[in-house]
N, C-alpha and C positions, 0 to 999 in steps of 0.2 A: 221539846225541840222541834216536833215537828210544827205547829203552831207556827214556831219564833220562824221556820222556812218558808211557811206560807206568807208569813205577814212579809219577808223580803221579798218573796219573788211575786206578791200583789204590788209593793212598792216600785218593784222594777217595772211591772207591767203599766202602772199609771204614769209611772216616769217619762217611760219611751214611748205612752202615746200622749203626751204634753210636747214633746221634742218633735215630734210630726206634726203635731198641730200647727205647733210654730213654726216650724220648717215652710209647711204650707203656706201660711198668712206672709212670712218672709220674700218667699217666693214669689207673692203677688207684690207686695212692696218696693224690692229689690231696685227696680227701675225706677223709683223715684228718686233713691239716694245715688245716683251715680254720679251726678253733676253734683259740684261742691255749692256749697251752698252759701248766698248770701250774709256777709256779716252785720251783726247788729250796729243801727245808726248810734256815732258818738252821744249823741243826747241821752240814748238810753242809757251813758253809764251810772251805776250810784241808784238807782231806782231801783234796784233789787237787795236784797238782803247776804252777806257772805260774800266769799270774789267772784268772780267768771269760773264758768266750769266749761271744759273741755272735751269733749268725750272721744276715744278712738276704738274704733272697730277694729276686726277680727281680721286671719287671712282670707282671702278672699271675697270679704263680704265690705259694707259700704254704710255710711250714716244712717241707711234706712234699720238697722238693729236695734235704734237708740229710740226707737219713736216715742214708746211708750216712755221710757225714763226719762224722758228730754222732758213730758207733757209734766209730770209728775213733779218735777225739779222748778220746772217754773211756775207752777202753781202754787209748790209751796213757797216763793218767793224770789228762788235762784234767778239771777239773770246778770248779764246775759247767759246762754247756754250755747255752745256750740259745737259743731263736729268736724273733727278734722280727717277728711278721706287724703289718706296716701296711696298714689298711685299701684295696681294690680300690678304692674310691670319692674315694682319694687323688687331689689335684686338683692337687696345688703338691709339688714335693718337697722345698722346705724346709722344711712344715709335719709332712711323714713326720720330717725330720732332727732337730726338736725333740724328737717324741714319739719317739725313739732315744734321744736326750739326756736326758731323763724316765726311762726304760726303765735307761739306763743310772747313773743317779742311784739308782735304785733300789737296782739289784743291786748297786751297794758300798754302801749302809746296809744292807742284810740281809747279806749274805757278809762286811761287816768288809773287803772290797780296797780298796786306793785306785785300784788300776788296773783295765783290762780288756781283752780283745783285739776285735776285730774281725773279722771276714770276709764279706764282699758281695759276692754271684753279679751280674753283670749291671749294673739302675738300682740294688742296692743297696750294691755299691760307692758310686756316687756320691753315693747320701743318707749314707754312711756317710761318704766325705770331704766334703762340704759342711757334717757336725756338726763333724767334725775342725778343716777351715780356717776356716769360720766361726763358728761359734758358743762357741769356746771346747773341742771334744772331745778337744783334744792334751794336755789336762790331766788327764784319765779314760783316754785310750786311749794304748799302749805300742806296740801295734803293727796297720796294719791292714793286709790282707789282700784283694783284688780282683779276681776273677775274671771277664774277659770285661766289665768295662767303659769303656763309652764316655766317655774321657775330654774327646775334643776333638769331640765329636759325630758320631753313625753316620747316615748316609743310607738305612739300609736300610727296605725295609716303608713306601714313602712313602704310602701309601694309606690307612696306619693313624691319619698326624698331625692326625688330628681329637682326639685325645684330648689332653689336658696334660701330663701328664708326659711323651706320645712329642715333644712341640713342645718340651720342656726339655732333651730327649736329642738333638735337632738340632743340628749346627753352627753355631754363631754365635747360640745361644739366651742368654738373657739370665742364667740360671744361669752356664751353661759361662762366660761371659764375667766372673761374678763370681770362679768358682774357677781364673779366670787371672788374676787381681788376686793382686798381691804378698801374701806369707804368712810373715811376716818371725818369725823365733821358733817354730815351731811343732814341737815333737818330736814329733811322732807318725813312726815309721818305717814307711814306705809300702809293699806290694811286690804289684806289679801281674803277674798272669800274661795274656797273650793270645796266640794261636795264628792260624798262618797260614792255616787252615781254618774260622774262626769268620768264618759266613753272616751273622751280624748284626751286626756290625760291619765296619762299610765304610765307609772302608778299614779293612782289618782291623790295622793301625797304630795305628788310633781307641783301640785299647784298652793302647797304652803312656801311661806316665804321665810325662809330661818339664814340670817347674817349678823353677824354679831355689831356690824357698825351702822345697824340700822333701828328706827324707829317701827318697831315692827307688831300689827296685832292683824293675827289670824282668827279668819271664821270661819267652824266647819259648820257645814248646810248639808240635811239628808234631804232626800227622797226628791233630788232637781239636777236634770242632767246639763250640760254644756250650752246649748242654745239656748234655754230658762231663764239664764245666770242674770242678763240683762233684761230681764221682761216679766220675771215672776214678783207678785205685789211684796213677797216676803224679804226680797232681795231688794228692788226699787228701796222699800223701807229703810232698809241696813245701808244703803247707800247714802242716802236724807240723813241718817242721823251719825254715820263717819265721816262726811263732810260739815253739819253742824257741830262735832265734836270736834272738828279742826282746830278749833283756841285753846285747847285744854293741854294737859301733857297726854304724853302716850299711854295707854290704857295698859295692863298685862294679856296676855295673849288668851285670846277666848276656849276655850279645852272643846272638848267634842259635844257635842249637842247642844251647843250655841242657838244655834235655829235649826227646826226643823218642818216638813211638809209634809201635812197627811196625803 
């Protein structure tokens, strides 16, 4: 028993200084993703493999999160890839979900796809499934992708819930309440990753995704805390291969020790 404590709370200790690392490196980044970024030229469409992939960051943070996964995606043949910053002064995160929906209208009239993929660190997961379940996004998107978010609401950081969007990321807030309304037909294949170390979700459960009218496979990931989620090679990986997985049918849902980090 004691052993099995040691080896947790050496896991936690390598955990949380992974998260500071990152933190820091993010830190200096930051300022480059603030300004949205140029879209890939029409010629490029078709020249990549799989459809466009989208990526949406987190609250408060900005395209520069995705660096390393953007590099990763396109190398292995993804493209185009892009990221869509919604405004910090974002009040409502169904009005971010629209302007995803817009974004995403866009990039198949210029690239020629009918489809698109998805990926969302965080709240953007969940403006990325509230286009999906509500507004009609299961029709543009094949597959999305969610890291670290709060699906049934996180209690974490209550000191912060003066803001809107952290009161929509609450428990029992009146979003979360709509994207637990039945979602009868919707193809979009879902697949949620959360890890038994991720500080911001709490419980850290918050971040599986269980709806009965959904296309739905979860992954649980140890020993990677919150910020990791988009930047660890293990995760990057798990990404590469739920978006290549996209043609298939939906998998059964992955049980605990899926992936793990020493």
């Amino acid at each position: 028993m004691e052993l099995t404590r040691l080896t947790k709370v050496t896991t936690a200790l390598k955990a949380n200084a992974l998260e500071l690392a990152i933190l820091t490196g993010h830190l200096i980044l930051y300022p480059s993703g603030i300004t949205a970024e140029r879209p890939a030229p029409v010629q490029e469409a078709g020249t990549g493999t799989g459809r466009p992939v989208v990526l949406l960051h987190g609250f408060v943070d900005n395209r520069s999160v995705f660096v390393l996964l953007r590099r990763s995606l396109t190398r292995h043949g993804r493209h185009p890839v892009e990221s869509f910053n919604y405004s910090p002064l974002t009040c409502d995160l169904r009005t971010a979900a629209e302007l995803l929906g817009r974004h995403v209208e866009e990039l198949c009239a210029r690239t020629g796809h009918r489809e698109v993929d998805l990926v969302g660190h965080s709240l953007g997961g969940l403006i990325a499934r509230y286009y999906v379940q509500r507004l009609g996004g299961d029709t543009r998107v094949r597959t999305l992708v969610m890291l670290g978010t709060p699906h049934s609401g996180t209690a974490a950081a209550p000191w912060v819930g003066a803001h809107p969007l952290i009161r929509q990321m609450r428990p029992g807030s009146e979003v979360l309440r709509e994207l637990a309304e039945p979602a009868p037909g919707c193809r979009t294949r879902c697949v949620s990753f959360w890890s038994d170390l991720d500080q911001v979700m709490v419980p850290v459960e918050t971040a599986r995704l269980d709806h009965p009218d959904l296309l739905v496979h979860n992954v649980r990931v140890s020993g990677i805390g919150h910020l990791a989620l988009p930047v660890h090679p293990t995760i990057v990986s798990g990404i590469r291969e739920a978006l290549d997985a996209g043609d298939a049918a939906a998998t059964p849902e992955a049980e605990p020790g899926a992936a793990s980090v020493a």
